[in-house]
Structures are given as structure tokens and as C-alpha cells.
PLY file of the C-alpha trace (Angstrom):
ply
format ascii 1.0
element vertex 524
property float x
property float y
property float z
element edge 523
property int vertex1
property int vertex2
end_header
-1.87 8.39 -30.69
1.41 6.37 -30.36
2.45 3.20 -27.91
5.59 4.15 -26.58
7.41 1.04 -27.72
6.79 2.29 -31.56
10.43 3.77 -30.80
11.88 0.55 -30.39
9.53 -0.53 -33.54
11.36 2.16 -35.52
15.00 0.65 -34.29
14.57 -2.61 -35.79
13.50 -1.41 -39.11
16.63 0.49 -38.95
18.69 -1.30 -37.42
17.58 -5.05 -37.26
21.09 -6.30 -36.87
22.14 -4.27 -34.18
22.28 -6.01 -30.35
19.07 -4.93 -28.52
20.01 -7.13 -25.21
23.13 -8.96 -23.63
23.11 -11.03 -20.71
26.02 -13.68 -20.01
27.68 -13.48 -23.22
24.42 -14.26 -25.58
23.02 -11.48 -27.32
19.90 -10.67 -28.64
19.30 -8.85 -31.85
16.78 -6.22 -31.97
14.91 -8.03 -35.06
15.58 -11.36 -32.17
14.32 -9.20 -29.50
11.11 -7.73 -31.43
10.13 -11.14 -32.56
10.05 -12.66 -29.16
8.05 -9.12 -28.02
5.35 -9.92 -30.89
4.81 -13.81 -29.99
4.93 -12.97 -25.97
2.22 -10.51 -27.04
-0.46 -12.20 -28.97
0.03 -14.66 -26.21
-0.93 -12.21 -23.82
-4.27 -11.26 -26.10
-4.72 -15.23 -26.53
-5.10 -15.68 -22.73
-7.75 -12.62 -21.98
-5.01 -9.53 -21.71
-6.78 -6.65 -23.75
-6.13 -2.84 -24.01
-5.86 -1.48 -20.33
-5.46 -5.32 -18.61
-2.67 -5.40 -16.06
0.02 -7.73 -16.33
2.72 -8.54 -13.76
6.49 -8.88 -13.59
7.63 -10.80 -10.91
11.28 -10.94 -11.68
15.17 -10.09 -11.89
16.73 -8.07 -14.31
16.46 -10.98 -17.25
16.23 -10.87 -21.00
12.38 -12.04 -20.18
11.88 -9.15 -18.07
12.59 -6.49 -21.00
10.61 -9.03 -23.27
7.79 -9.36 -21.18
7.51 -5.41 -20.36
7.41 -4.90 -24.07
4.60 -7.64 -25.10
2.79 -6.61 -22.38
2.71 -2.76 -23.94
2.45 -4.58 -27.26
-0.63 -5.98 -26.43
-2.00 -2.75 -24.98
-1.50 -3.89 -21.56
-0.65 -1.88 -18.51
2.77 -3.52 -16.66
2.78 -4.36 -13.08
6.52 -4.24 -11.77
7.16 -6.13 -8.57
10.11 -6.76 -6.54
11.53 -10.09 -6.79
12.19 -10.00 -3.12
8.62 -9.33 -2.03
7.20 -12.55 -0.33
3.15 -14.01 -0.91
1.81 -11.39 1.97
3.47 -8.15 0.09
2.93 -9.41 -3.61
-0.41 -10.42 -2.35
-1.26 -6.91 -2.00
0.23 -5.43 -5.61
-1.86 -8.17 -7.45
-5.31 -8.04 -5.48
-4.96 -4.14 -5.46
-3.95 -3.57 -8.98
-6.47 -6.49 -10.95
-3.19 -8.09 -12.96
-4.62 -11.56 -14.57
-0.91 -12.40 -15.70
1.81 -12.66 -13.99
5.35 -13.48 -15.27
7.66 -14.65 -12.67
10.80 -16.93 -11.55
9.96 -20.90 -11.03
10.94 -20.41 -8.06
8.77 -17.60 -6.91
5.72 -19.53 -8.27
4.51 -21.36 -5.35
4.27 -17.62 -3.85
2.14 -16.34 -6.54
-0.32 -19.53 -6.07
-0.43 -19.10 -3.00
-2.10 -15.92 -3.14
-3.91 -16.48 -6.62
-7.50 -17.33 -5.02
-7.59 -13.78 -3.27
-6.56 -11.92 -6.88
-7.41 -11.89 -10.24
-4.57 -13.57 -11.49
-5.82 -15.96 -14.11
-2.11 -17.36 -15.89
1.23 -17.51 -13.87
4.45 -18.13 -16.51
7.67 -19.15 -14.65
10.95 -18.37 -16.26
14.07 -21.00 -15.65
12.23 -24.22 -14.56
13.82 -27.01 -15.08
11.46 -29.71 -14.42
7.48 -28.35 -15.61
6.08 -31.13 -13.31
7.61 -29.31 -10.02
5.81 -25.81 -11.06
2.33 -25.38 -9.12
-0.96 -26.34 -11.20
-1.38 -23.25 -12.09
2.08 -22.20 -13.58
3.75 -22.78 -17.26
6.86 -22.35 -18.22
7.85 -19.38 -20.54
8.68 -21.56 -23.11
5.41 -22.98 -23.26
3.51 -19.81 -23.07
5.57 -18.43 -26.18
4.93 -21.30 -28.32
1.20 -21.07 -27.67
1.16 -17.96 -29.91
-0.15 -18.15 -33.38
2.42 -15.38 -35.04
2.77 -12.38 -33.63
0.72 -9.84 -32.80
0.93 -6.15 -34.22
1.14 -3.08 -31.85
-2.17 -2.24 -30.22
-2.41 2.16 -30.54
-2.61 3.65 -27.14
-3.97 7.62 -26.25
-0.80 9.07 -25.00
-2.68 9.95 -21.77
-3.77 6.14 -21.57
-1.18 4.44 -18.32
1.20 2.04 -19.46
2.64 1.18 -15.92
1.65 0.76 -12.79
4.49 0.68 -9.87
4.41 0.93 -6.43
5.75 2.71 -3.85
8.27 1.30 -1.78
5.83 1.61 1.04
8.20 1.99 3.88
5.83 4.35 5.84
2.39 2.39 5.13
0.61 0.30 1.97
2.11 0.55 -1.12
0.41 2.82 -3.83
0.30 2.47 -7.14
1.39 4.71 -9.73
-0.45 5.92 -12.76
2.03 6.54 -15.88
1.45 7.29 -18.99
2.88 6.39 -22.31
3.73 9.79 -22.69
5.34 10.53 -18.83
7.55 7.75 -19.74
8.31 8.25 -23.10
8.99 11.74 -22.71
11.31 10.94 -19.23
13.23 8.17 -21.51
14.35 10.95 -23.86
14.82 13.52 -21.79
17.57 12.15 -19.84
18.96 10.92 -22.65
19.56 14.08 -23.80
21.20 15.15 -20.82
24.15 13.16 -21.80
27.43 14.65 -24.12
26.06 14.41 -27.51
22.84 12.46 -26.18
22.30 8.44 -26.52
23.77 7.27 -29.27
23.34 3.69 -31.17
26.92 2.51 -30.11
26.17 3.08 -26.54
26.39 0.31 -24.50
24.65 0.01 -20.67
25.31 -1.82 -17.58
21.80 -2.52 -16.91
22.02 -3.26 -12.49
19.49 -0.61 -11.39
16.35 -2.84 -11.16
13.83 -2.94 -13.51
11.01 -3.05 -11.12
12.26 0.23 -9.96
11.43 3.27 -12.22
14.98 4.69 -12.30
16.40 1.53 -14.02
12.84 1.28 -15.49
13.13 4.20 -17.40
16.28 5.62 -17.93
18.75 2.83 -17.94
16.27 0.55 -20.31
13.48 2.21 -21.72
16.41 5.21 -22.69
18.83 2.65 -24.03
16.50 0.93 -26.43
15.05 4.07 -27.68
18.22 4.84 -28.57
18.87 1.85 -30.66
21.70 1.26 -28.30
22.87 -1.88 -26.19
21.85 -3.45 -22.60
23.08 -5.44 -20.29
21.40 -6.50 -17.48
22.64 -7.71 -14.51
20.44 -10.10 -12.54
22.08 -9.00 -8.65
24.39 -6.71 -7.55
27.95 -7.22 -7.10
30.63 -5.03 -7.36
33.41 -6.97 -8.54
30.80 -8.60 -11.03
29.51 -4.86 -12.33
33.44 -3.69 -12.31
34.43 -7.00 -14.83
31.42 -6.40 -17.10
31.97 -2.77 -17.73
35.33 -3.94 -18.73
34.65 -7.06 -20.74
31.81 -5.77 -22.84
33.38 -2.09 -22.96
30.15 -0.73 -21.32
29.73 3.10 -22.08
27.03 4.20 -19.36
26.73 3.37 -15.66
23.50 4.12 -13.89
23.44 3.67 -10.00
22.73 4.59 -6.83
25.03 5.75 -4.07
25.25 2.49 -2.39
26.57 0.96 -5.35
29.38 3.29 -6.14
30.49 3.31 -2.05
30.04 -0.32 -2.35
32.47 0.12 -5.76
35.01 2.47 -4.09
35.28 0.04 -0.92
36.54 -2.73 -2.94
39.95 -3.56 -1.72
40.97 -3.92 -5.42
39.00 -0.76 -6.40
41.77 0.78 -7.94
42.04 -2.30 -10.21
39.38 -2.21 -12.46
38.84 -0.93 -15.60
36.65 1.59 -15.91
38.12 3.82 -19.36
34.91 2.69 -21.70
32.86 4.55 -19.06
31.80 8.05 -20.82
28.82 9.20 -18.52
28.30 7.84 -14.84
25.20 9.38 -12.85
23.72 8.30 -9.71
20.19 8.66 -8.46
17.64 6.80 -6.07
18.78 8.67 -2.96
21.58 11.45 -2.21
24.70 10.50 -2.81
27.05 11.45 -0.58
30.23 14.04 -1.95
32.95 11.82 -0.21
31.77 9.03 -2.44
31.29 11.18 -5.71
34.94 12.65 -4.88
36.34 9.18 -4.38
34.87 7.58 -7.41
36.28 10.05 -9.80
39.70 10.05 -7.92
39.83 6.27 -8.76
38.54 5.99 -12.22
38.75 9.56 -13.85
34.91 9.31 -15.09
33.07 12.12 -13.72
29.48 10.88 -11.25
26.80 13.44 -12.38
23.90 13.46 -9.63
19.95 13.09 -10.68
17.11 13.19 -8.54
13.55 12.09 -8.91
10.28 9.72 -7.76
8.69 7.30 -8.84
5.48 9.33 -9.18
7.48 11.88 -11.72
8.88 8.59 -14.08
11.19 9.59 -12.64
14.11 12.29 -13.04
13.23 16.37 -12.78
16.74 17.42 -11.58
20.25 16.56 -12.99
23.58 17.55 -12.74
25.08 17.71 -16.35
28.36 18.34 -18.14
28.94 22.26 -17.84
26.27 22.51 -15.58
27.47 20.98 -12.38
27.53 21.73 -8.87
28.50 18.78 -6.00
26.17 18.42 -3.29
23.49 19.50 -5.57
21.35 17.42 -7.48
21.16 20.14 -10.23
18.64 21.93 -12.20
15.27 21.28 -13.19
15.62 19.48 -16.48
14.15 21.22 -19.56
9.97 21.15 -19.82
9.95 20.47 -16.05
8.98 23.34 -13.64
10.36 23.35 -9.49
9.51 25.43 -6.65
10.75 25.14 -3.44
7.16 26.14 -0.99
6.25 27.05 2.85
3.57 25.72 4.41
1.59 28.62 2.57
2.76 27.34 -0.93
4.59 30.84 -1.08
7.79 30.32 -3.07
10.81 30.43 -0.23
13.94 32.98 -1.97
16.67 31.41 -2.91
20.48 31.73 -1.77
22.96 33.51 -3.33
24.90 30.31 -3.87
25.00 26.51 -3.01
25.84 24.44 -0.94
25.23 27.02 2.02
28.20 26.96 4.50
27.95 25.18 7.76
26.37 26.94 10.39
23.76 28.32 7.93
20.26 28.14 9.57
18.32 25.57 7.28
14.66 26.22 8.34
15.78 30.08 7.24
16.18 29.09 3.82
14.04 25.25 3.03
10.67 24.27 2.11
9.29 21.37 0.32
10.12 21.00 -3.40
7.05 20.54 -5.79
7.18 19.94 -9.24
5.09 19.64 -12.56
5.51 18.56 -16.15
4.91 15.97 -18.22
6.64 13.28 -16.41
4.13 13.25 -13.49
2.11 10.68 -13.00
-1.87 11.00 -13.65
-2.47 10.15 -9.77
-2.45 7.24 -7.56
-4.75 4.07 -8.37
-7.36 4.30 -6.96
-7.10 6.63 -4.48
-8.38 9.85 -4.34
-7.65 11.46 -1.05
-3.93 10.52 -1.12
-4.35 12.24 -5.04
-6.03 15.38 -3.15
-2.89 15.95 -1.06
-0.24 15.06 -3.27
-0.90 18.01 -5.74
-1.88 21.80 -5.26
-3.52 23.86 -8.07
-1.74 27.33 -7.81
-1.72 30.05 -10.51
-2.95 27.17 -13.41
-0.69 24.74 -12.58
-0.97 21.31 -11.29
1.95 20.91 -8.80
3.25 17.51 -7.30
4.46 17.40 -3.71
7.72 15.40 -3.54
7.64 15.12 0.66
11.57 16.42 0.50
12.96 19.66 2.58
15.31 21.67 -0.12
16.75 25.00 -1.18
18.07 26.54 -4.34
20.67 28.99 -4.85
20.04 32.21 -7.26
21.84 30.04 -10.41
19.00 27.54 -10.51
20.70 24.60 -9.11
18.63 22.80 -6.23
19.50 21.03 -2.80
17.57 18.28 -1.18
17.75 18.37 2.82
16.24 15.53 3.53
12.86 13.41 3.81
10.20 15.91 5.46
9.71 12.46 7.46
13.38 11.89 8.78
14.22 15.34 10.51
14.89 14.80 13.79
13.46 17.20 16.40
15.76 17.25 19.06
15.70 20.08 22.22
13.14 22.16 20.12
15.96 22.02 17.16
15.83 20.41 14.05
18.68 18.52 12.82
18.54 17.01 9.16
20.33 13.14 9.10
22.34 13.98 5.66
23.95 16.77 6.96
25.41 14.10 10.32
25.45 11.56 7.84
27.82 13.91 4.91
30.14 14.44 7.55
30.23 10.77 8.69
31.84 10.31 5.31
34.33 11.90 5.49
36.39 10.18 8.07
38.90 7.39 6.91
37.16 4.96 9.30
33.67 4.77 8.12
32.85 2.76 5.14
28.91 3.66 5.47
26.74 5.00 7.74
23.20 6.20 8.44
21.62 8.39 11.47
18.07 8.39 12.62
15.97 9.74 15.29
15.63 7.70 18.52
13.50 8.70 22.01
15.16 10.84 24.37
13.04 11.68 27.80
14.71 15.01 28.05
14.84 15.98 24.13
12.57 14.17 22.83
14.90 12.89 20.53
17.81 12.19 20.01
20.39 11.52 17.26
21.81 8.43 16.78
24.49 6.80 14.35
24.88 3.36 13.10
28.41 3.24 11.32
30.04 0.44 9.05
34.25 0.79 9.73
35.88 -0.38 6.81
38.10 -3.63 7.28
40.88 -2.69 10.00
39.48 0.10 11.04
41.05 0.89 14.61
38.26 3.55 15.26
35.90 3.42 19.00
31.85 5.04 19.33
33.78 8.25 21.55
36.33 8.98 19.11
32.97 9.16 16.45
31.52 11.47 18.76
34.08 13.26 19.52
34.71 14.24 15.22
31.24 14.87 14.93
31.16 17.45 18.30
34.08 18.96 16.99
32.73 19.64 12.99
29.26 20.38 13.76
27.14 22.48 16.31
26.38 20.82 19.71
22.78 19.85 18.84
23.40 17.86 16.29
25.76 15.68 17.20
24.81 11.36 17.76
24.93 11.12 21.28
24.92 7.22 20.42
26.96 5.46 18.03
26.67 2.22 17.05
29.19 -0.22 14.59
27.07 -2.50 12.77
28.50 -4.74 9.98
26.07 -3.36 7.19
22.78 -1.19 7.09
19.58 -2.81 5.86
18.82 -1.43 2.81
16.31 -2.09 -0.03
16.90 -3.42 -3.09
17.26 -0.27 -4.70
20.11 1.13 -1.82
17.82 3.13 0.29
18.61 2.75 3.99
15.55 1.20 5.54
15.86 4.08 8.61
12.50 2.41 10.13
14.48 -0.94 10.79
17.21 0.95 12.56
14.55 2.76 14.79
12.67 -0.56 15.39
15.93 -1.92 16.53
16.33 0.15 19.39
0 1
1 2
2 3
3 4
4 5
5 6
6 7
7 8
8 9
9 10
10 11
11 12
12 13
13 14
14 15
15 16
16 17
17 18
18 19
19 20
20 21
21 22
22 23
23 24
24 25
25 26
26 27
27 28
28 29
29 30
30 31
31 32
32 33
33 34
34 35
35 36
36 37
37 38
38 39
39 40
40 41
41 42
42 43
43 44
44 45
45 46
46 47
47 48
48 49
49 50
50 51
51 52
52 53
53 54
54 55
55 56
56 57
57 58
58 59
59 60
60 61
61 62
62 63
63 64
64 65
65 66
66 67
67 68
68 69
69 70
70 71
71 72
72 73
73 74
74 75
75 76
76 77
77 78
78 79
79 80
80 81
81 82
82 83
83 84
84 85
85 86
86 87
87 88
88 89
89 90
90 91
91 92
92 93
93 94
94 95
95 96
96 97
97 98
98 99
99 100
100 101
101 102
102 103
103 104
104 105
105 106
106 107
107 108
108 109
109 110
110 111
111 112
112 113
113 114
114 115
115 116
116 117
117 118
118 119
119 120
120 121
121 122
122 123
123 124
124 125
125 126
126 127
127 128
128 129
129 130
130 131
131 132
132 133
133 134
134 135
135 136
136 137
137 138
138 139
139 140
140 141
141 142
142 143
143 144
144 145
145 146
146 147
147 148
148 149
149 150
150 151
151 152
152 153
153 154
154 155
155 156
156 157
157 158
158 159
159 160
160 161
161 162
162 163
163 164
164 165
165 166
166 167
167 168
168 169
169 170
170 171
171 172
172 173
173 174
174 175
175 176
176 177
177 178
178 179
179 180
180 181
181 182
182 183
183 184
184 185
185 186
186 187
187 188
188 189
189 190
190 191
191 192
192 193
193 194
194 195
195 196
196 197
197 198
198 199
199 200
200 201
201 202
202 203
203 204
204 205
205 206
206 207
207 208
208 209
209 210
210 211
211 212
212 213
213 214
214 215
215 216
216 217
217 218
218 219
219 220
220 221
221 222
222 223
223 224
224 225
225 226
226 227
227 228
228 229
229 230
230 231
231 232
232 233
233 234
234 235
235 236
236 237
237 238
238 239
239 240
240 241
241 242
242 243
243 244
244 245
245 246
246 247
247 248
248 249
249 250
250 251
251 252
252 253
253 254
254 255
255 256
256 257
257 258
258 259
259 260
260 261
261 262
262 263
263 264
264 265
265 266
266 267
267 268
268 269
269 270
270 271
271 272
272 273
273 274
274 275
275 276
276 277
277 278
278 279
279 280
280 281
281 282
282 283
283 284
284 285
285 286
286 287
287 288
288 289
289 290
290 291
291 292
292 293
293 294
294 295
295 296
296 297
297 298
298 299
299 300
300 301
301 302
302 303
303 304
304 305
305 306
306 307
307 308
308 309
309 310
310 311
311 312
312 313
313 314
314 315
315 316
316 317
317 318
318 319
319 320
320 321
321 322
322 323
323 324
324 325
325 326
326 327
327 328
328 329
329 330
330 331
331 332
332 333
333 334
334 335
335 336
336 337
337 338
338 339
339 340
340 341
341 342
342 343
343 344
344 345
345 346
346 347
347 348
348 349
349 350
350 351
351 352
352 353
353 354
354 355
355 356
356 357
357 358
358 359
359 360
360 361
361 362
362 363
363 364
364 365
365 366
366 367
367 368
368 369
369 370
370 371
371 372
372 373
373 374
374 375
375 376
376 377
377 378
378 379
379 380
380 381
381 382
382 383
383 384
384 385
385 386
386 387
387 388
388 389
389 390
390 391
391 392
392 393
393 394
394 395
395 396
396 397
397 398
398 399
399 400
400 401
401 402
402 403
403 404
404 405
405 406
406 407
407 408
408 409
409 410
410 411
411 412
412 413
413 414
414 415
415 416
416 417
417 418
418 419
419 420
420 421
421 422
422 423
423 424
424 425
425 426
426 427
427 428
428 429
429 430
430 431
431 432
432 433
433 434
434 435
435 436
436 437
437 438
438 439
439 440
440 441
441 442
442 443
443 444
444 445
445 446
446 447
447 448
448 449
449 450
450 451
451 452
452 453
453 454
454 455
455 456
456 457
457 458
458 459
459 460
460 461
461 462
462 463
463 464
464 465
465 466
466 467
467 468
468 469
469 470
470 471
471 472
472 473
473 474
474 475
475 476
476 477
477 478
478 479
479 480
480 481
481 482
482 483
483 484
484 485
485 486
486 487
487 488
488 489
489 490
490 491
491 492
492 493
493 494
494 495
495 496
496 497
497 498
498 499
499 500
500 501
501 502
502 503
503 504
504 505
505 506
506 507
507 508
508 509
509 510
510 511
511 512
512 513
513 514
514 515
515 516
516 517
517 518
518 519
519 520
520 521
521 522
522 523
């Protein structure tokens, strides 16, 4: 019976002294940090939060953020993330669904949270950064004031391993949002796993760059969580920017960079890219969503630092696959991780064969050799909240073990290392043929011209669909729609070519870098 932030517990009785947090050149020891963590959580039990009681984080990546997560698991609580770009209808949903009574949040944001407060449970809202107290909403007080109202602080309440210690959401871009049951164990046990994957594992010196947002599990989990276990540093960065991230890493000698593909093409499209600094890095990864080989290839051109690929969900806490040093393959996003088991499945949850050897070369029949990958171990979640039916077809029972569904077309090769397609939901179906966006979008890449792109599916009265690609040029590119065609017709087979091609200054994308693929279809 342990709460998983004993680890953190066990840091500052080792190493009180050490920096927990940074965050615009103030630092926070862990002995500062754990302090803060203890008052924010008796707080929490003085206003009605008891073992189980859901409490919500409506907010950047801030020093209150990793506070707040940590009282709220202190005080035997169950954390609610939320994106800070949600508005009143979306957040509206997250509280009423979930039950949180707390919710910590920006001054700013407050007026949203009141205005949905009479259709939830939400009891206390704390705003973070007001300036004037008299302009927050009635029902708001400022962090400040919620700290001080704790008498001391308050121990660490025991938790069952199997008890859930967050609840996030889905991003939701095909329907409602579900939440997520984890445990204190499927996190705990992610945040040192992937930890491990690293030369020589976390150690105390290490020092993150802390941009993947927290409300998202993969900056959840590995990039904080990971790093304080450790008894090592982070550094959060409120927003993305590249230039910002670049003179951080540099400034503050940052040692490990967690991101996701649009934040390392978003890096290598710099027009000073091959200015910064980047020699402290000793482990890059990305995650999130595939990253593209052009980009790996051109981020380790530039800065010598080799860009291992992960994969996971938020439903498995989140990573089951990595790339790792001496166990690498690009294009892949590696092997199952030790303790976690993968299949890839047909329709008849018989196990497809694999190939003699990834990537498979162009040409290559993909239905002939794809299924969906499933997975089990201890990093997947308990179920959704509250749901039961969507639990019922997320997970299969075969041969005495529970399997999770991911929803993702992939293959492996015969040395273990595995290949995601693409989204069951994004092939296109075009002519009775099915074409896979990636494999458009890989080669996209690839040409000088194109900075970023993304393909979809659109209506075709003859096909029934048809492919189509919206393309960023990078600045003075002197590329035109037919010449785009005219690469792609010439590099891949007839079918899958984008019969349309459109420039567009930048893809909508969600905080977390995903291409939102439904706007681009809703555009047409």
C-alpha cells in the first residue's frame, strides 16, 4: 500500500537541498517544493477533499501545477487534468462528468469555471496570478489565500495501489471526452519504466525541459512524474516556442528533451536552427503522434543528439513502445518496453505474422501484413469512468489476458520492433483501395518545399474518396499544387496520390501537436 508520491517523499529526505522545480530563473528546493505540497494538501482536506475526491487542474505548465498535482495525491485525492485552452462548454463537461469539488485554475480562466459551477460539483475555485482579489468571481480565491488557510501540513494519506490517482480525458476529437481510470501503480510503474529506458537511467543531476503539457499524460508522466522520482530537476515551460525552448536548454544546461513531432519540425524550421545550443542534450525522444523520419534525420543532422521515438495512449499512462540506444530502428516506434505485452490482431483477434524486417519497402501491400495493435500490462488503465460499454469494447479477454485495443493499424517485423500505420479512423478508402495518410504524408516530407503537411480523406462522387493535401511551404518556397502532385505521382502508386493540394499557412493542431484532421475535412 504506497501513494505514488512517497518517491518524491523519499527525495527530500535525501536530498532536501537539491532543486525539485525551475521556472524563470527561481528555483524551488525539493524540501521548498514538499512543504508547499503538505500545506496545499491539508488545505485540500480542510475544504471537504477526502480519499477518492476529485480535484481539478485548470492550468499551464506552472510551479502550482506540479504543486497542486502533488497535494492533491497528498491528500488522497484523485487529479482532474484539463486543458487550459478548453472554454466553459468543454470544461463544463470534465467537471460535471467527473464530480471534482476543487478546482485550481488561472485568474483569468475563473469567470469560465463560475460560469459553469451551478451545473457541477465544484464547491472551491483557487486562481493562480491575480493581481487584484476583488476582480476574481465570488466564488474564487487566490492561491495565496488558499495556502495560508492551512493549519501545518498534512501527512501522506496511504492509497491501495489499484486505488486511481488520475483521471484525464481523451482528447475527444471523434465524440465526448472520456475519462481515464489510472492507478497509482499504472503511473508509478510507467514513470520508472521509461526512465529506465534512458543510458544509465534518470539520474539526480538530470535536468528537464518540461514543454510537453502537464494536462497531457505524456508530459504528465514521463517528463514530470519521471523527473521527480528521480530526484532530478524540471523546468517547465508555460507555452511553446521554439526559440524560447532552444535558449533554455542552453541557459540552464537542460539534459532531457521530451516532445512531439511538431515541436522538433517547428525546431528544425527555425531560420537560426543551426544556431542554438543544444550539446547539454544527452537523450531526446519524441512521442504524442508519429514523427516523421525527415524530421528525426534533420534534427540530428543539426544538433548531433540522437531523437529516439516512443509511442503510447493516454489509456496505457502512457508509453508501451520505445526506440532506445542499441535498440533502434527509424520509422519504427520500437519494441514493447519490458513488463508490457503487444500483438498486432485481425478482425478475429488471430495474431497477423510478422515481416522479415521493417520498414517494409514501398509497394508492399499493407492490408497483407497490418492489424490493430493491442496491448496489456500494468500501465493500462482500470477502464473508462463510468462507462461500461465503451470498457466492453476497448478490451478482449483471450488466452487469460486482458488486452487493450489501441484503434491504430500496425505491423512488426520478425526482430520485435513495431510500426504504426495509421489511425484505424483516418484510412482513406479511395476506388475500393486503401491508402494510409502517413505514408502520403512521409513522403510530403521529404521535399525541400514543404515545411509541414497533413492529408485527409475528402468526398469524391466517383471514388468515394479522395486524397487530399494541405501543405505549409517554408518561407520562399517557389513550389505550385501541380508540381506537389506531380512528386507525389511520380514516388508513389497512382491511387494514392492527393488529387488536391492545398498551401495553407499552418495546420490546426491541438495543444499537444496532433493535426486536428476533422477541421481540415470540415473545411472543405
Amino acid at each position: 500500500m504506497a501513494n505514488l508520491v512517497d518517491d518524491v517523499a523519499a527525495t527530500v529526505t535525501e536530498s532536501p537541498d537539491s532543486t525539485a522545480v525551475g521556472f524563470r530563473g527561481r528555483t524551488w528546493s525539493y524540501e521548498e517544493f514538499w512543504s508547499e505540497t503538505g500545506q496545499f494538501a491539508q488545505a485540500l482536506a480542510d475544504h471537504g477533499v477526502e480519499a477518492g475526491g476529485r480535484v481539478a487542474l485548470y492550468l499551464p505548465n506552472l510551479p502550482q501545477y506540479v504543486t497542486g498535482f502533488h497535494a492533491t495525491l497528498r491528500a488522497g485525492g484523485v487529479v482532474v487534468p484539463m486543458n487550459p485552452q478548453y472554454k466553459a462548454r468543454e470544461i463544463g463537461h470534465l467537471l460535471d462528468d467527473s464530480g471534482a469539488t476543487v478546482v485550481v485554475t488561472l485568474a483569468a480562466l475563473a469567470p469560465m469555471v463560475a460560469e459553469v459551477r451551478e451545473e457541477t460539483d465544484v464547491e472551491h475555485v483557487v486562481a493562480v496570478g491575480a493581481d487584484d482579489p476583488e476582480e476574481l468571481p465570488d466564488v474564487a480565491v487566490t492561491y495565496r489565500e488558499f495556502l495560508g488557510s492551512a493549519d501545518g501540513e498534512l501527512d501522506t494519506v496511504a492509497r491501495e495501489d489499484d486505488d486511481v490517482a488520475c483521471q484525464p480525458y481523451t482528447s475527444g476529437t471523434t465524440g465526448t471526452p472520456k475519462g481515464v481510470l489510472l492507478t497509482h501503480h499504472n503511473l508509478a510503474w510507467n514513470a520508472r519504466a521509461t526512465g529506465d529506458l534512458m543510458p544509465g537511467g534518470f539520474a539526480a543531476d538530470d535536468r528537464m525541459l518540461g514543454v510537453l503539457p502537464l494536462f497531457h499524460i505524456y508530459g504528465m508522466t514521463v517528463t514530470m512524474l519521471g523527473t521527480l522520482f528521480a530526484g532530478a530537476a524540471y523546468y517547465p515551460m508555460a507555452e511553446w516556442d521554439a526559440q524560447a525552448a532552444a535558449d533554455l536548454i542552453e541557459h540552464e544546461s537542460l539534459t532531457i528533451v521530451h516532445g512531439v513531432p511538431a515541436m522538433y519540425n517547428d525546431l528544425v524550421n527555425q531560420p537560426n536552427a543551426d544556431e542554438f545550443d543544444l550539446s547539454s542534450v544527452r537523450f531526446a525522444n519524441s512521442g504524442g503522434s508519429s514523427l516523421p523520419i525527415e524530421v528525426m534525420r534533420r534534427f540530428e543532422d543539426l544538433y548531433d543528439v540522437d531523437l529516439f521515438e516512443g509511442y503510447g495512449l493516454t489509456e496505457t499512462s502512457p508509453v508501451t513502445h520505445a526506440n532506445r540506444p542499441g535498440e533502434r530502428r527509424p520509422g519504427s516506434i520500437g519494441k514493447p518496453i519490458p513488463g508490457v505485452q503487444s500483438m498486432v490482431v485481425d478482425g478475429n483477434f488471430e495474431e497477423v505474422p510478422p515481416v522479415e524486417r521493417g520498414p517494409v519497402e514501398e509497394g508492399t501491400d499493407l492490408d497483407d501484413v497490418t492489424g490493430e495493435l493491442v496491448v496489456s500490462g500494468p500501465n493500462v488503465m482500470t477502464g473508462y469512468y463510468g462507462l461500461p460499454e465503451a470498457n466492453e469494447g476497448a478490451f478482449t479477454d483471450h488466452e487469460g489476458t486482458r488486452w487493450f485495443h489501441t484503434g491504430d493499424v500496425a505491423y512488426r517485423d520478425e526482430d520485435d520492433f513495431y510500426y504504426v500505420v495509421d489511425r484505424e479512423k483516418h484510412m482513406i478508402v479511395t476506388g475500393g483501395y486503401n491508402v494510409y495518410p502517413r505514408e502520403v504524408e512521409e513522403l510530403l516530407f521529404e521535399h525541400e518545399a514543404i515545411a509541414d503537411a497533413a492529408v485527409v480523406g475528402i468526398p469524391d462522387d466517383r471514388r468515394g474518396e479522395t486524397v487530399k493535401a494541405f501543405v505549409v511551404p517554408t518561407p520562399d518556397a517557389d513550389v505550385t499544387p501541380e508540381e506537389i502532385r506531380e512528386y507525389c505521382l511520380t514516388n508513389l502508386a497512382e491511387y494514392k496520390h492527393p488529387r488536391e493540394v492545398a498551401f495553407v499557412e499552418e495546420l490546426p493542431r491541438t495543444t499537444t501537436g496532433k493535426v486536428q484532421k476533422f477541421e481540415l475535412r470540415d473545411s472543405e
